[in-house]
C-alpha positions as a Markdown table, in Angstrom:
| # | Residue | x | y | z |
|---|---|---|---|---|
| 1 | Unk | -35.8 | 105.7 | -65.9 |
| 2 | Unk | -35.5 | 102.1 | -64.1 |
| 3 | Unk | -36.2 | 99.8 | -66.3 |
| 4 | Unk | -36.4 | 97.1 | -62.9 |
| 5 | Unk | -38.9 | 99.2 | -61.3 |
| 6 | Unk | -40.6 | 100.1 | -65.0 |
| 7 | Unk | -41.1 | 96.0 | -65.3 |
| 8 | Unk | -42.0 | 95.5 | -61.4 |
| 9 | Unk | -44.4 | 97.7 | -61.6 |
| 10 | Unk | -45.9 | 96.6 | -65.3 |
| 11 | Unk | -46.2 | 93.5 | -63.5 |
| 12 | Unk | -47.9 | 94.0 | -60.7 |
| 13 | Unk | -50.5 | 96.2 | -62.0 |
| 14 | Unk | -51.3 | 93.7 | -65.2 |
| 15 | Unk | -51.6 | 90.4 | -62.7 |
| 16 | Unk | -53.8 | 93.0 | -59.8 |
| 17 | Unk | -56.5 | 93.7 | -63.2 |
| 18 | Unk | -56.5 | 90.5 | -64.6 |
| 19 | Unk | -59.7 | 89.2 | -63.9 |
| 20 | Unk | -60.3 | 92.6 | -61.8 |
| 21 | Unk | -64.1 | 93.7 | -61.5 |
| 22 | Unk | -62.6 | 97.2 | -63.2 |
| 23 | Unk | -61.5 | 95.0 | -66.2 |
| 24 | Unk | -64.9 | 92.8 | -66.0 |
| 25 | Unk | -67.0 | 96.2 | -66.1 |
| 26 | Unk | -64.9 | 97.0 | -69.3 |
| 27 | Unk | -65.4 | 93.7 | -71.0 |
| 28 | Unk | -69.6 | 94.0 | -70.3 |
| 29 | Unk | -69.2 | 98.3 | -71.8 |
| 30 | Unk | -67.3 | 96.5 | -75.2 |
| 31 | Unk | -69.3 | 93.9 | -75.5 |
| 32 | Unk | -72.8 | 96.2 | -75.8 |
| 33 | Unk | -70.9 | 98.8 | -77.3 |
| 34 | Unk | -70.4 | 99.6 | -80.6 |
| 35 | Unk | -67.4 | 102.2 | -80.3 |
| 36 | Unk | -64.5 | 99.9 | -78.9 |
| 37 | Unk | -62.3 | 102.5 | -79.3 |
| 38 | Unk | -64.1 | 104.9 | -77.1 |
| 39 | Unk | -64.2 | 102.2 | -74.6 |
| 40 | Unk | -60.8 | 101.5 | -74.4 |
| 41 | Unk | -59.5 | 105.2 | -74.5 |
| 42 | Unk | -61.9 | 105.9 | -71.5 |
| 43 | Unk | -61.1 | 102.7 | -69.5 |
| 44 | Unk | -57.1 | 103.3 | -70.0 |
| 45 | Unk | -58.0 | 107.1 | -69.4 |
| 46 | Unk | -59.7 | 106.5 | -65.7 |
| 47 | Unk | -56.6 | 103.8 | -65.0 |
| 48 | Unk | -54.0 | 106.5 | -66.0 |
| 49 | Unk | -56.0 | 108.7 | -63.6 |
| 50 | Unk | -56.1 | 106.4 | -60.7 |
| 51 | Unk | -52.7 | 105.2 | -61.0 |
| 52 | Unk | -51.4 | 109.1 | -61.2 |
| 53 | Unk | -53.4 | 109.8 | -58.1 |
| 54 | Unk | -51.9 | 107.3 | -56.4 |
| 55 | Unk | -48.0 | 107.8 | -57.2 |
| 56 | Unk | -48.7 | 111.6 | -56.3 |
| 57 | Unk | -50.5 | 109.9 | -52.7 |
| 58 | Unk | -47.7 | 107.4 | -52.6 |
| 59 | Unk | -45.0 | 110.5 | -52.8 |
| 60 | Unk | -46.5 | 112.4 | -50.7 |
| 61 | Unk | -46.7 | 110.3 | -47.6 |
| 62 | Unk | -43.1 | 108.7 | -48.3 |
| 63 | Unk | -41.9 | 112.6 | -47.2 |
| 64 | Unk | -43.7 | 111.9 | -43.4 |
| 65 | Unk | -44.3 | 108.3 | -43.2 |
| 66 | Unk | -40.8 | 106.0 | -43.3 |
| 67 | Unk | -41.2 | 103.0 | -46.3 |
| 68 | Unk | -41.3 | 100.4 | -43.1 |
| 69 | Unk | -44.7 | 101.9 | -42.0 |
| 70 | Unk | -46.5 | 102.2 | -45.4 |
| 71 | Unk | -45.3 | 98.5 | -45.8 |
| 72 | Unk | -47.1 | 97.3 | -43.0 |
| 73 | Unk | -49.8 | 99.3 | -43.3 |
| 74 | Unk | -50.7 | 98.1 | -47.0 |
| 75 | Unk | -50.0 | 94.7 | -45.6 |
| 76 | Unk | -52.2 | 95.1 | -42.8 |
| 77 | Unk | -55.0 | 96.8 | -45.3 |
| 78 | Unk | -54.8 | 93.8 | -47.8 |
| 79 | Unk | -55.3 | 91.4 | -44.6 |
| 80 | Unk | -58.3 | 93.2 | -43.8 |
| 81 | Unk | -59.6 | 93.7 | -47.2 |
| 82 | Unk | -59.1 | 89.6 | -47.5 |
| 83 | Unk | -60.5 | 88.7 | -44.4 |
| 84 | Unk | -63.8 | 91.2 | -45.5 |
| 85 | Unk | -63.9 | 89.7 | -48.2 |
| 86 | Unk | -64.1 | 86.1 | -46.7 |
| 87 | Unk | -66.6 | 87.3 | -44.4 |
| 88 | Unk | -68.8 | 88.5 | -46.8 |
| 89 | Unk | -68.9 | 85.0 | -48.7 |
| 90 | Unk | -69.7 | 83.7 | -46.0 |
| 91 | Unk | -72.4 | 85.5 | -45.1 |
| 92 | Unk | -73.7 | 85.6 | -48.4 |
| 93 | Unk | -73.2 | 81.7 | -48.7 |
| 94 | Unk | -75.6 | 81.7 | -45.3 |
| 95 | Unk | -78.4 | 83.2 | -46.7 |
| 96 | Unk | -78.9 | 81.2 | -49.8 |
């Protein structure tokens, strides 16, 4: 195990969900739940899920596609996922 990569990763991951709408919909299912437990074991359960999909995703397109590409292309994405964003606030911020 890499305990640099292990800690990168950790990271990463925590500062992306902070304030995330996946950790939001978590806080609103605790708050009008009465089973915390059940609430966390299913919220860490569906990140566990996601996050093994997307190592198996990652892994498999690192054997065709060279690390430069899938650099630029999840720079490209979060560019484009920003600027949709933007636009939409906009937009929104219009028709009020």
């Amino acid at each position: 195990m890499n305990l640099k990569i292990l800690l990168t990763t950790f990271g990463l991951v925590f500062l992306a969900e902070v304030g995330d709408k996946t950790q939001l919909a978590t806080l609103m299912l605790a708050a009008g739940s009465k089973s915390k437990v059940s609430v966390f074991i299913g919220s860490a359960g569906a990140l566990i899920a996601c996050t093994l999909m997307a190592v198996l995703l990652g892994d498999l397109i690192s054997r065709w596609v060279p690390e430069q590409y899938i650099k630029i292309g999840a720079g490209i994405a979060f560019v484009a996922v920003g600027a949709w964003t933007l636009m939409n606030g906009w937009m929104m911020n219009g028709q009020s």
